[in-house]
KOLRO-947903 format. One record per residue (C-alpha): x negated, y negated, z. Coordinates in Angstrom, 1 decimal. Layout:
<pts>
<pt east="X" north="Y" up="Z"/>
...
</pts>
This chain:
<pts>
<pt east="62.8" north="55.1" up="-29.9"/>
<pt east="65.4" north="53.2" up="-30.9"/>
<pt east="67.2" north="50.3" up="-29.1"/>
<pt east="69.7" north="47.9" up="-31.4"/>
<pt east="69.1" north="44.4" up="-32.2"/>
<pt east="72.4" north="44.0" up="-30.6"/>
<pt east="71.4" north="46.0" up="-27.2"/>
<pt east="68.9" north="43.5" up="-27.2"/>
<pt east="70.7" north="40.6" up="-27.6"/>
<pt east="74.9" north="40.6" up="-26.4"/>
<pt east="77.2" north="37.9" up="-26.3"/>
<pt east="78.5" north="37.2" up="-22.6"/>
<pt east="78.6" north="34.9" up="-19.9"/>
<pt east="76.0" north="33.2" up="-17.2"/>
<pt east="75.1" north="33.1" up="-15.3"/>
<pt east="73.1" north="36.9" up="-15.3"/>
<pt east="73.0" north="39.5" up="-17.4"/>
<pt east="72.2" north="41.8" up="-14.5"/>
<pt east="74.2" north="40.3" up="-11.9"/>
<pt east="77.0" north="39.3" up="-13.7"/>
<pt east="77.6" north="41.2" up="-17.2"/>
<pt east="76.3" north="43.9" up="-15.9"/>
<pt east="78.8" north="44.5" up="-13.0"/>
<pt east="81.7" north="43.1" up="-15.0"/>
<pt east="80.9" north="46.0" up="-17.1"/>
<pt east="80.7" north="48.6" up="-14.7"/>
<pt east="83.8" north="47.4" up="-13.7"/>
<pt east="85.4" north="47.6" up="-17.1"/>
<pt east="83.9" north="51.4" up="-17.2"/>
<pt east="85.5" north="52.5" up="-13.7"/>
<pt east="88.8" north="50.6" up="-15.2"/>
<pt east="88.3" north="53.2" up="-18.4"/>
<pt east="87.7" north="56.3" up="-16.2"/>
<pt east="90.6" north="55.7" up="-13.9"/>
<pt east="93.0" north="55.9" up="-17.2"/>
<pt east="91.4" north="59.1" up="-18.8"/>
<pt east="91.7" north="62.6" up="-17.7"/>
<pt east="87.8" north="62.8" up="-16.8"/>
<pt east="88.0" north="63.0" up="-13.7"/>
<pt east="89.3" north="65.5" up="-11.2"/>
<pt east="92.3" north="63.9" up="-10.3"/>
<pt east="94.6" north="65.8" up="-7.6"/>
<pt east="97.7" north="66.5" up="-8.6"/>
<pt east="100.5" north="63.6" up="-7.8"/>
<pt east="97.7" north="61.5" up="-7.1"/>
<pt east="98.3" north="58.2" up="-7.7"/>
<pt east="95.5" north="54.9" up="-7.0"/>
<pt east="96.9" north="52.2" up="-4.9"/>
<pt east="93.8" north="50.4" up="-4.0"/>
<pt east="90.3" north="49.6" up="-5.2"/>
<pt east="87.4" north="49.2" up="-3.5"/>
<pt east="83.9" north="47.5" up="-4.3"/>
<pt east="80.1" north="47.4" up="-2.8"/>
<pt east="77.4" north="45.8" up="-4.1"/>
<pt east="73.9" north="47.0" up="-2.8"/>
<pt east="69.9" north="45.7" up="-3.2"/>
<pt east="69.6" north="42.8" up="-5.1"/>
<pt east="73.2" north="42.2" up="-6.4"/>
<pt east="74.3" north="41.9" up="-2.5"/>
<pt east="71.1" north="39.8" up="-1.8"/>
<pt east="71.8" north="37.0" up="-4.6"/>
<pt east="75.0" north="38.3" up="-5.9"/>
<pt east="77.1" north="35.0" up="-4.2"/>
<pt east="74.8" north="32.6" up="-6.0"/>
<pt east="74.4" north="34.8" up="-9.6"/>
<pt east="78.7" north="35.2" up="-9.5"/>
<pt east="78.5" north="39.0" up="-9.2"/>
<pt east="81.5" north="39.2" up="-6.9"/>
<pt east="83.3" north="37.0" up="-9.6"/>
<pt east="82.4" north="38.9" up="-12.2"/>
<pt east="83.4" north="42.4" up="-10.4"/>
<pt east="86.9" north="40.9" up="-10.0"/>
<pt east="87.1" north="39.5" up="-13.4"/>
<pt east="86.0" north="43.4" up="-14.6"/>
<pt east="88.5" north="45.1" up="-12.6"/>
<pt east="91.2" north="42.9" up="-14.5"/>
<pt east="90.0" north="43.7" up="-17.4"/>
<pt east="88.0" north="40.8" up="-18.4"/>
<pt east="84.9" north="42.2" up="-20.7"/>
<pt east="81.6" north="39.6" up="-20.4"/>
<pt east="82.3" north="38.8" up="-24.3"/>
<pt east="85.7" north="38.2" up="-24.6"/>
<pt east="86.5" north="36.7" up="-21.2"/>
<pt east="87.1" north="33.1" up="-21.5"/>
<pt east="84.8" north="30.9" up="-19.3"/>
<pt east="87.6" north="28.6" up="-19.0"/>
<pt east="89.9" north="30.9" up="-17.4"/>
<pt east="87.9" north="32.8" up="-14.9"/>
<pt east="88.7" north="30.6" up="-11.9"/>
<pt east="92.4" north="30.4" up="-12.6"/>
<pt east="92.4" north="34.6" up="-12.8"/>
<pt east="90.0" north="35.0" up="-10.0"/>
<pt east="92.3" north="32.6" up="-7.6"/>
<pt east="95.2" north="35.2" up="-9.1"/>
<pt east="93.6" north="37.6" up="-7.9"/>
<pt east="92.7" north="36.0" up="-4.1"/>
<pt east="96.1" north="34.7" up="-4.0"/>
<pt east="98.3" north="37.9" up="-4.5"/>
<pt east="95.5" north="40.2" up="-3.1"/>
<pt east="96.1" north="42.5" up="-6.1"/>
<pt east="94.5" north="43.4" up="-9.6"/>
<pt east="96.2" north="43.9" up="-13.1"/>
<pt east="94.6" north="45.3" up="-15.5"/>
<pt east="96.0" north="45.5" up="-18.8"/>
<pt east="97.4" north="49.2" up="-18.9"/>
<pt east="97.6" north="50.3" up="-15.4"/>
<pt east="99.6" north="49.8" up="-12.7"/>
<pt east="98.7" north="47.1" up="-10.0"/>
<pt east="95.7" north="48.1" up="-7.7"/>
<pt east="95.5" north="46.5" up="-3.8"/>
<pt east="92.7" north="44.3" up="-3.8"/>
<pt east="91.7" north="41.7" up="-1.6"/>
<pt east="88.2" north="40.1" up="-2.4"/>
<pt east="87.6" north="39.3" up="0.8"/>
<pt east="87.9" north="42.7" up="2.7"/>
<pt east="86.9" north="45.2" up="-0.6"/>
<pt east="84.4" north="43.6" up="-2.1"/>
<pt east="81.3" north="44.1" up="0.3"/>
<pt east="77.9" north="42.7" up="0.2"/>
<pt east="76.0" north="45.1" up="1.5"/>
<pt east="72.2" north="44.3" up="2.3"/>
<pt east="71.4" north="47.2" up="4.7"/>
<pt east="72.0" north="49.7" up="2.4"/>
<pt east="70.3" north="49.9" up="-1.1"/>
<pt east="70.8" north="52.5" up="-3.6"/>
<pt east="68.1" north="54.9" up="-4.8"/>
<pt east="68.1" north="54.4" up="-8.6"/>
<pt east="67.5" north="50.7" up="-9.1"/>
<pt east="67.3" north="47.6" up="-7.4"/>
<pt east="70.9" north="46.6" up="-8.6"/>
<pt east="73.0" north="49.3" up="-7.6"/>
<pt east="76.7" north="48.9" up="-7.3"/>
<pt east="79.5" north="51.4" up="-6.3"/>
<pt east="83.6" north="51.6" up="-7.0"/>
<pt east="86.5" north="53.3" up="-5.3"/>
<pt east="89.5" north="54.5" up="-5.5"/>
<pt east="92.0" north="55.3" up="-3.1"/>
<pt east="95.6" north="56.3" up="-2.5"/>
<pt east="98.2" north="54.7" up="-0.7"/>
<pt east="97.2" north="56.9" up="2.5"/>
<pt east="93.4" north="55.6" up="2.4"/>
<pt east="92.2" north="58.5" up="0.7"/>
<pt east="89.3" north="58.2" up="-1.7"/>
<pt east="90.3" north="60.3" up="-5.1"/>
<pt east="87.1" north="58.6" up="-7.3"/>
<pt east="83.6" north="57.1" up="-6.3"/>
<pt east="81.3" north="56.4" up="-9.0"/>
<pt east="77.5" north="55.0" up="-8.7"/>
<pt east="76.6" north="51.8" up="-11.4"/>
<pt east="73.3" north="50.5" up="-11.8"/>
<pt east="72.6" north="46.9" up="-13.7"/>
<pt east="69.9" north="47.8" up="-15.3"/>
<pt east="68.8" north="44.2" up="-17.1"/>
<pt east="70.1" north="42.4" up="-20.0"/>
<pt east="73.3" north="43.8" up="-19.6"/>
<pt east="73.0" north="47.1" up="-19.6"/>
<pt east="75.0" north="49.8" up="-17.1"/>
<pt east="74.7" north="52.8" up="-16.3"/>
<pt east="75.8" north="55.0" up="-13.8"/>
<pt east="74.0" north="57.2" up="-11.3"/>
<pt east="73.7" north="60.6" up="-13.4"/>
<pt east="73.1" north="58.6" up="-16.4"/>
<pt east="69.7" north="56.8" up="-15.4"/>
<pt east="68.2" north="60.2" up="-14.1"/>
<pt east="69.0" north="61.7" up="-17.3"/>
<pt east="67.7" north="58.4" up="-19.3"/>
<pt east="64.3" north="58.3" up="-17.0"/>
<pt east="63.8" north="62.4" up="-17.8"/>
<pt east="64.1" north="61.9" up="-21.6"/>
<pt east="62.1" north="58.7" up="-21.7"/>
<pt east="58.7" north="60.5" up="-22.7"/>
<pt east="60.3" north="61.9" up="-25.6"/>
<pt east="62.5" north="60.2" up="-28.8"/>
<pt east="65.0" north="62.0" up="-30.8"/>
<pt east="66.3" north="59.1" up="-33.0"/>
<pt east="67.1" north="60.0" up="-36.3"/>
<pt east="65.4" north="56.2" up="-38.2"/>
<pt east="62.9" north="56.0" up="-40.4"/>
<pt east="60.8" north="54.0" up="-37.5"/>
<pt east="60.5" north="55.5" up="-34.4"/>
<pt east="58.2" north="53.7" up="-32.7"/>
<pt east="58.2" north="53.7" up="-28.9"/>
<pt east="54.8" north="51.4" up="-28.6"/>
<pt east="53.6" north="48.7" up="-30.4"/>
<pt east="50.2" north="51.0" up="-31.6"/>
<pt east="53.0" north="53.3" up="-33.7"/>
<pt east="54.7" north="50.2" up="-34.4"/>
<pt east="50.7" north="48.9" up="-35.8"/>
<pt east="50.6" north="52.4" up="-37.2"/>
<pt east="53.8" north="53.0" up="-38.8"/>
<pt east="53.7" north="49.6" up="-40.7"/>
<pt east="50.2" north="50.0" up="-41.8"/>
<pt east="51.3" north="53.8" up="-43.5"/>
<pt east="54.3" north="51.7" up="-45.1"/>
<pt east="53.7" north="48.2" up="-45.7"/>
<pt east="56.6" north="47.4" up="-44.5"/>
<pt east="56.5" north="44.4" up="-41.8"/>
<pt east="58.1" north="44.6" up="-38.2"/>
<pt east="61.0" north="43.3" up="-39.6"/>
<pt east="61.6" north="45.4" up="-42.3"/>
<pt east="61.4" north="48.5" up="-40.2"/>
<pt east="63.9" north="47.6" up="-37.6"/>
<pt east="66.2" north="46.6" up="-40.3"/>
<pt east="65.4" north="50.2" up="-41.6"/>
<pt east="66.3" north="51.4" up="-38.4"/>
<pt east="69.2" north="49.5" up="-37.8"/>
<pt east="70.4" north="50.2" up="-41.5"/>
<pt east="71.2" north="53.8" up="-40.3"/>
<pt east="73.8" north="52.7" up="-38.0"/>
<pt east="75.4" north="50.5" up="-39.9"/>
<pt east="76.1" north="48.6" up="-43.3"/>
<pt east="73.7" north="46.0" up="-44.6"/>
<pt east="76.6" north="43.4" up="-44.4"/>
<pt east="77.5" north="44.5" up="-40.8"/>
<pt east="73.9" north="43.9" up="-39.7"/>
<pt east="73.9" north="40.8" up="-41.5"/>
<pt east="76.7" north="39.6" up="-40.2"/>
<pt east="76.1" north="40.7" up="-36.4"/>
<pt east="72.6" north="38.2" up="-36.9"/>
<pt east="74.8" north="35.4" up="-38.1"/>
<pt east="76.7" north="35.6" up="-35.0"/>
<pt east="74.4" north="36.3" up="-32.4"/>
<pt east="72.6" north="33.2" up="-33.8"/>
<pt east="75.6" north="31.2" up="-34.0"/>
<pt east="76.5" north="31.8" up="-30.7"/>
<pt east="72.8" north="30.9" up="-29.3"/>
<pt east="73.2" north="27.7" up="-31.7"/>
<pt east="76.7" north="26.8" up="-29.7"/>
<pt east="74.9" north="27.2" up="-26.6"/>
<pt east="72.3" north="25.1" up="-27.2"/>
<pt east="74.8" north="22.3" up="-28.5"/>
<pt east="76.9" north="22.4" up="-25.6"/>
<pt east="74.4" north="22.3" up="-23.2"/>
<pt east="73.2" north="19.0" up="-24.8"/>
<pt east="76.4" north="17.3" up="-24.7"/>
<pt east="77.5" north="18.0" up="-21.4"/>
<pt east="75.9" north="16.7" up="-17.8"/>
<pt east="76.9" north="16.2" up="-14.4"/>
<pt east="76.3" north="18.5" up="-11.7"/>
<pt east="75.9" north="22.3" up="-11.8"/>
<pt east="77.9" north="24.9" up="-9.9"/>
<pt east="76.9" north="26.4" up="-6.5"/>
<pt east="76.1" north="24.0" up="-3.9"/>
<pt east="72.6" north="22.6" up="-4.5"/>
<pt east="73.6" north="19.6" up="-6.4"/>
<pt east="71.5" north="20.0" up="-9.4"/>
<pt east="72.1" north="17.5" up="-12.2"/>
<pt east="71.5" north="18.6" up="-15.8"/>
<pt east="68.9" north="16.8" up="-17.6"/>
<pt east="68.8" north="17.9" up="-21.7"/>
<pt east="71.6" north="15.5" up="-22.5"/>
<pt east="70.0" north="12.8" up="-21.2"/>
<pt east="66.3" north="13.9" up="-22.3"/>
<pt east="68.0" north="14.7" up="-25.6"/>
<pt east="69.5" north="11.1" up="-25.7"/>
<pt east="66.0" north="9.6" up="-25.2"/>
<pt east="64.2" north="12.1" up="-28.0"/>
<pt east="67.3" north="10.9" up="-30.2"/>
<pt east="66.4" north="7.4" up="-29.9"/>
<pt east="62.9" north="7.8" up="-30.1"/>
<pt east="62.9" north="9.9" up="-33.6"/>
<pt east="64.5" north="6.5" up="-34.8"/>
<pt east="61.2" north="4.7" up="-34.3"/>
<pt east="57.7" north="4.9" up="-35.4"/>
<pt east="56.1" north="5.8" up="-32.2"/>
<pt east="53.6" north="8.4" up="-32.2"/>
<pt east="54.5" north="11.2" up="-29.7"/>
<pt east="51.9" north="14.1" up="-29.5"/>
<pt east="53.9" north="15.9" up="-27.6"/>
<pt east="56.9" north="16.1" up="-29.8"/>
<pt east="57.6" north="19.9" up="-30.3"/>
<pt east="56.7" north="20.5" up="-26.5"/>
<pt east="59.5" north="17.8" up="-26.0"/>
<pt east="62.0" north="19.3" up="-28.2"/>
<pt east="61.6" north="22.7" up="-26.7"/>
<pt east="62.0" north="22.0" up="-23.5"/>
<pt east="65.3" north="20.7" up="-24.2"/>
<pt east="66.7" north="23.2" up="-26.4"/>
<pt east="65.8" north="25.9" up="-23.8"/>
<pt east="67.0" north="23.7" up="-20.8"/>
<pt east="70.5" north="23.2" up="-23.1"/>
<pt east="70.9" north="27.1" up="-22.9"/>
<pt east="70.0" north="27.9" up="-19.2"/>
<pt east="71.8" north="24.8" up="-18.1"/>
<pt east="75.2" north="26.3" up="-19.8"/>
<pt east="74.2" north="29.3" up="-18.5"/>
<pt east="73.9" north="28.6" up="-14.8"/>
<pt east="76.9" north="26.9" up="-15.3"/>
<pt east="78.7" north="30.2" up="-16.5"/>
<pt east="79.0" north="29.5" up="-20.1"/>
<pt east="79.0" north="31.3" up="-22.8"/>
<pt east="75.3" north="32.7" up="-23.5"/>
<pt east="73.2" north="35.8" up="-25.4"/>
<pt east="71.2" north="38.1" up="-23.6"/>
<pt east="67.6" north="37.3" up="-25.4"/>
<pt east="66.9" north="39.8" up="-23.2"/>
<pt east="68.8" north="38.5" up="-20.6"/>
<pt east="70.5" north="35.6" up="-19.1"/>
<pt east="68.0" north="34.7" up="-16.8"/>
<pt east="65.3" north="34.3" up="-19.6"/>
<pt east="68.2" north="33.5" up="-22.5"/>
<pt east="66.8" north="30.0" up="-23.7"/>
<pt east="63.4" north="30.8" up="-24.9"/>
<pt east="64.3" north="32.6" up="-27.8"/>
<pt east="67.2" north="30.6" up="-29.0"/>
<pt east="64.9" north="26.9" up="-28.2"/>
<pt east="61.9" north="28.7" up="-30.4"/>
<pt east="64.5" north="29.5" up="-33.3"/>
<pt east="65.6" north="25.9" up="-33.0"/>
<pt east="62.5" north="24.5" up="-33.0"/>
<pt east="61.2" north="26.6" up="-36.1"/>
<pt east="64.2" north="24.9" up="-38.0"/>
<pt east="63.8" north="21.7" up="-36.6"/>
<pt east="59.8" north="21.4" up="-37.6"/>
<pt east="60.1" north="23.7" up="-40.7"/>
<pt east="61.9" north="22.2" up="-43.7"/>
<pt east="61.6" north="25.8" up="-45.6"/>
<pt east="63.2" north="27.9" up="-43.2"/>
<pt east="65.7" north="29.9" up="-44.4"/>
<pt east="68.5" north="32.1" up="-42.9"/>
<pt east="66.6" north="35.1" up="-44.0"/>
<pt east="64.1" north="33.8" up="-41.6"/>
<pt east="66.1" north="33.6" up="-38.5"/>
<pt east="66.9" north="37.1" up="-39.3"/>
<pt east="63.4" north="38.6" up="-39.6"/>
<pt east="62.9" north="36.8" up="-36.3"/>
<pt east="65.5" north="38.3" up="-34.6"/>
<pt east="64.6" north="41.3" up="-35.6"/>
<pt east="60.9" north="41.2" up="-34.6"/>
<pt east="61.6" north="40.1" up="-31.5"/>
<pt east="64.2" north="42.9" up="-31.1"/>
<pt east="61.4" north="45.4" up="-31.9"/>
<pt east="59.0" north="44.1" up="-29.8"/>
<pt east="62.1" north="43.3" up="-26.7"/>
<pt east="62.9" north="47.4" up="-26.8"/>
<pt east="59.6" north="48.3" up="-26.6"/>
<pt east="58.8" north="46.2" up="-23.4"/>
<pt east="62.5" north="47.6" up="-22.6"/>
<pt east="61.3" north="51.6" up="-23.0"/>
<pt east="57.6" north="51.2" up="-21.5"/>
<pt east="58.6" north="48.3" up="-18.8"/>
<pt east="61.3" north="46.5" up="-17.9"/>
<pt east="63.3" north="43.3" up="-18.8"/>
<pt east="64.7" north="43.5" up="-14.7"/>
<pt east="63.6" north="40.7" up="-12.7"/>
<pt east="65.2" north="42.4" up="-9.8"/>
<pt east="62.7" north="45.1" up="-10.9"/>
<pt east="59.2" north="43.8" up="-11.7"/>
<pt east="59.9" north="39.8" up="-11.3"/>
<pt east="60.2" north="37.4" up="-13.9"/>
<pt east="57.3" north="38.6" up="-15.6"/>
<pt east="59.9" north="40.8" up="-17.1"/>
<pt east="62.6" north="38.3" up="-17.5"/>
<pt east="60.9" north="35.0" up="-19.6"/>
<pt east="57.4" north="36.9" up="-19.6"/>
<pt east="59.7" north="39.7" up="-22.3"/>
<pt east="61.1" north="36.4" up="-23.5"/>
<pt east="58.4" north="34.6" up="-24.4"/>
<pt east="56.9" north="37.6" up="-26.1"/>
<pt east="59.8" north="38.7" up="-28.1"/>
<pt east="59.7" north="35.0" up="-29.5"/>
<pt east="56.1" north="34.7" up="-30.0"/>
<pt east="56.2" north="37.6" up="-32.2"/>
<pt east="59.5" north="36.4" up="-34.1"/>
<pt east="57.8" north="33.1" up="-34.9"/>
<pt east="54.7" north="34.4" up="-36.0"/>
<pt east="56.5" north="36.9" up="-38.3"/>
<pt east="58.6" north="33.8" up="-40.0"/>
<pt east="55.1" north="32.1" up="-39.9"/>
<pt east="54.2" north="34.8" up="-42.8"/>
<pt east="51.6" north="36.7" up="-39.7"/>
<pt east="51.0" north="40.0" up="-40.4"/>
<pt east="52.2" north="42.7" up="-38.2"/>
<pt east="48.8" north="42.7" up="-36.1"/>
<pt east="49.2" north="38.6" up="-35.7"/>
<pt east="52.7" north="39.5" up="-34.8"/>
<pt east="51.3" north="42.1" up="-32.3"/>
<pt east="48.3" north="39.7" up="-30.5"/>
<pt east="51.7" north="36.5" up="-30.3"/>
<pt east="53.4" north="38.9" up="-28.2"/>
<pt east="50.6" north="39.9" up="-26.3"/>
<pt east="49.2" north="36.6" up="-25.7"/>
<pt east="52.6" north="35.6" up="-24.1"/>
<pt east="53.2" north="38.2" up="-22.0"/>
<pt east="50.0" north="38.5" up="-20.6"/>
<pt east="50.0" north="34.4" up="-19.4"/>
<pt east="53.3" north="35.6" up="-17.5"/>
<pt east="51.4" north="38.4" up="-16.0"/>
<pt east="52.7" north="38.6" up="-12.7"/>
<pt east="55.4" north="35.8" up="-12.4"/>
<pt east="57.5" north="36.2" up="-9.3"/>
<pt east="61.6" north="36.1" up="-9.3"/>
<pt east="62.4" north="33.6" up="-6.5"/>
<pt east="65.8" north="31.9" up="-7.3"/>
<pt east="66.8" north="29.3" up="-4.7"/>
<pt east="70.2" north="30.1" up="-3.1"/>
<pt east="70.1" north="33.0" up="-5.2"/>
<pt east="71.3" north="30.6" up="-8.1"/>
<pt east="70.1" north="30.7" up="-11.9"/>
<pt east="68.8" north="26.5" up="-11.7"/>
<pt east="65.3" north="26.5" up="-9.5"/>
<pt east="63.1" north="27.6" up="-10.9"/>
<pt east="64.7" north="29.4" up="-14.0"/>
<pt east="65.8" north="26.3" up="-16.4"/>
<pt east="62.3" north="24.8" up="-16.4"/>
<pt east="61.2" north="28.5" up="-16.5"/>
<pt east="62.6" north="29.0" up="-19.7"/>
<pt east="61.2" north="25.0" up="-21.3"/>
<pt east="57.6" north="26.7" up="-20.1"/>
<pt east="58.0" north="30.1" up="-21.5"/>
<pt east="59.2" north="28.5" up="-24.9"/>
<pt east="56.0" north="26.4" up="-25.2"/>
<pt east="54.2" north="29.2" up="-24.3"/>
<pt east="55.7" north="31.4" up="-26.8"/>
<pt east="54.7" north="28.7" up="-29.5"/>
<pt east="51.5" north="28.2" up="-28.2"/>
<pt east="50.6" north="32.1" up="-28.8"/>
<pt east="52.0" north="32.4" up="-32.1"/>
<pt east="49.8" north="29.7" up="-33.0"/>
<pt east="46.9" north="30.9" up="-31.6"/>
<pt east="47.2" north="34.6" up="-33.2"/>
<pt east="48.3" north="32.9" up="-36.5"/>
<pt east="45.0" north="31.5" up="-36.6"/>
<pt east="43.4" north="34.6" up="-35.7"/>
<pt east="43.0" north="37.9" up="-38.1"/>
<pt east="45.4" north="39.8" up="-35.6"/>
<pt east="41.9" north="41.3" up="-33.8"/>
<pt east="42.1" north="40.6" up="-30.4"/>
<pt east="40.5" north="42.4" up="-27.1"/>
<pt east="43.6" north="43.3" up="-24.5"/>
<pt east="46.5" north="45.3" up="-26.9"/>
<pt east="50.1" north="45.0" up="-26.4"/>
<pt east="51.0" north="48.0" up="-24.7"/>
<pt east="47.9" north="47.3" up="-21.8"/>
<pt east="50.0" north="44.3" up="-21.3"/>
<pt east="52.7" north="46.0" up="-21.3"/>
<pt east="51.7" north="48.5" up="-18.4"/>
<pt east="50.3" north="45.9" up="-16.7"/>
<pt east="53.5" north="44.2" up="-16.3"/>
<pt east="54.9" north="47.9" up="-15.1"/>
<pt east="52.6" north="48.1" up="-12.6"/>
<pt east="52.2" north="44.8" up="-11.0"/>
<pt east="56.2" north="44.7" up="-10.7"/>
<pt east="55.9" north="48.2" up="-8.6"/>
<pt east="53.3" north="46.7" up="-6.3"/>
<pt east="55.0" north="43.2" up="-6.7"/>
<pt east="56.9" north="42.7" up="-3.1"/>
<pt east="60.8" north="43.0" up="-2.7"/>
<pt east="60.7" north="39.6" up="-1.5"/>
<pt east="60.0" north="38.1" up="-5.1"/>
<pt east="62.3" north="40.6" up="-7.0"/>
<pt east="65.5" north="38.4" up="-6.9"/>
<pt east="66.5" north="39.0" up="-3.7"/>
<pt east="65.5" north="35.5" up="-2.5"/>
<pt east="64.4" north="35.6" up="0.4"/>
<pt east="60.1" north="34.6" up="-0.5"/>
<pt east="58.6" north="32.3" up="-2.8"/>
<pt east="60.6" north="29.0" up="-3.4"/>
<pt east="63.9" north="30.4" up="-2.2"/>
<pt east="62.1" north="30.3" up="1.1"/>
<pt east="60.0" north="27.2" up="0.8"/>
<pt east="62.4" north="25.0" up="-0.6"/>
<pt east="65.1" north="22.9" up="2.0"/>
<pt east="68.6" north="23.8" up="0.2"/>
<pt east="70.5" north="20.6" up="0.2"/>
</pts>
């Protein structure tokens, strides 16, 4: 089984990977299928108008995550890592104002955002709980193309056909790497037979896709992007987008951690301090709708980059080497939970969202913590089994309550279990994949209600003001 380091983690915007790259990439794929010659287009026929529905969970919080944004911004061909944050509400009021899209490449398509792009919570669409559809029509009404998208987490789209071809071949791998592992026991296995460490196997892996200084490179960026995110987010504050007047609070805490690193006060709960606000830096940008990495997705995207930032804040030896070996275990350890689970909270919860997060960093830290790969394997298990059933409940449908202290708590966590299984021998009593399945199945028998669709838990509970 292989999955990328850079499937894992993608450069976009917040505020969801799901809910907003997702369907800005579905729309960018309709966009690329309406200019090819893959379709059975009738003769003469020529698309005057676009239309747009959004079903289960994207039509249930899709207002508060800016999916009907980001379908606009798709369909004018605005890609989730190119599109410039600054820009999107000056194209998006184009858009509303002339009633019409222009994508680079095609002729102007009818579209007006408030009649074609429908929010449809009666209807939800059999593959997956974010399910989206696209059409196209002639100047007489007539549909000529209909295609099926699902937002599958982190990012990733596919379309209707596409997901029942991906769910018939999951069982079985044809990947042509060195290190196809599909659980974390071949993982155990195939590192033991090589003595190799996670790290060096996924590079392996990745090595036979593309040069070393292409995967070298891609690391430095992702990290450099998750490194911008977390300095912007602690230099800006004020209010965040969306209507329930929450203030951002990591400038302010970082202010006060500033100040007090200048004196000689003990704190004993430095590190905890220090995480919280890397991770509350990143999921503050991103509710805002900056410019974030799936790690694995939006939702969950500052526990990873807060624990990176707090290895090289506490560790004066840390190298970039390391950050890479990190990346890259918790890549391995992200598309396994990926193939055997889900990183979807409109799937299985949050469990899958930080609970994936706070396992994929777990196991990055204790492999730049020099643990072996069965340490590496009890971190990640030891963090995703203390998310075991964690609910997605977004207030307003919005990526702020609970999610930004979400991620400060999954961070700490994720430091907490590398510690613990750094300290161990790597024996431990529950495995990874048991964890694992356990997430799978309590997300199936987990109620809709708490599967981002807010309408149970705190998005229920909690007076919006």
């Amino acid at each position: 089984m292989f999955l990328s380091v850079f499937d894992v983690f993608k450069i976009g915007v917040g505020p969801s990977s799901s809910h907003t790259m997702g369907p800005m990439s579905a729309a960018n794929r309709f966009l690329a299928l309406l200019a090819s010659d893959e379709w059975p287009r009738p003769s003469n026929a020529r698309v005057a108008s676009i239309k747009a529905s959004l079903h289960g969970s994207l039509a249930f919080t899709g207002i508060g995550h800016g999916t009907g944004r980001a379908v606009i911004l798709g369909l004018m061909g605005e890609a989730p890592n190119k599109v410039d944050p600054d820009q999107m509400d000056e194209i998006i009021a184009t858009v509303e104002r002339t009633g019409k899209i222009t994508p680079p490449g095609h002729p102007p398509y009818d579209f007006q955002p408030a009649t074609d792009l429908i929010f449809d919570k009666k209807q939800a669409l059999p593959g997956h709980a974010n399910g989206m559809s696209i059409s196209a029509f002639d100047k007489d009404g007539r549909l000529l193309l209909k295609r099926i998208y699902y937002s599958i987490g982190g990012g990733f789209v596919v379309t209707d056909t596409e997901l029942e071809a991906m769910r018939g071949q999951k069982a079985q791998s044809t990947d042509r790497v060195p290190y196809p592992f599909s659980t974390a026991k071949q993982m155990l296995e195939m590192a033991r037979s090589s003595g190799l460490s996670i790290a060096d196997m996924k590079r392996a892996n990745e090595l036979t896709k593309m040069s070393e200084q292409e995967l070298n490179d891609g690391l430095d960026a992702i990290w450099s992007a998750m490194a911008s995110c977390i300095d912007r987010g602690l230099k800006v504050d004020g209010i965040m987008p969306g209507g329930l007047k929450v203030r951002r609070r990591a400038k302010s805490i970082f202010e006060k951690l500033t100040a007090d690193s200048r004196s000689n006060r003990l704190n004993p709960l430095l590190a905890n301090d220090w995480l919280s606000v890397y991770a509350m830096a990143v999921n503050e940008e991103n509710a805002s709708g900056g410019r974030v990495v799936t790690a694995p997705t939006n939702g969950a995207a500052g526990v990873i980059p807060a624990t990176i930032r707090y290895f090289l804040h506490f560790h004066e030896d840390a190298t970039t080497k390391d950050v890479h070996n990190f990346l890259l275990t918790a890549a391995a350890v992200g598309g396994i939970i990926k193939h055997n689970a889900s990183i979807s909270g409109a799937e299985v919860g949050c469990q899958g969202e930080v609970g994936s997060a706070a396992a994929m960093a777990a196991a990055g830290l204790a492999a730049v913590m020099d643990g072996t790969p069965e340490q590496v394997e009890n971190a990640a298990e030891i963090a995703l089994e203390h998310h075991l059933g964690m609910t997605c409940d977004p207030i307003a449908g919005l990526v702020q309550v609970p999610c930004i202290e979400r991620n400060a708590l999954g961070a700490v966590k994720a430091v907490t279990a590398a510690s613990l299984a750094i300290k161990g021998d790597g024996t431990h009593f529950v495995p990874l994949d048991a964890a694992i399945e356990t997430m799978r199945q309590t997300g199936n028998d987990m109620s809709e209600k708490y599967k981002e669709t807010s309408t149970g838990g705190l998005a229920v509970n909690v007076v919006e003001c």
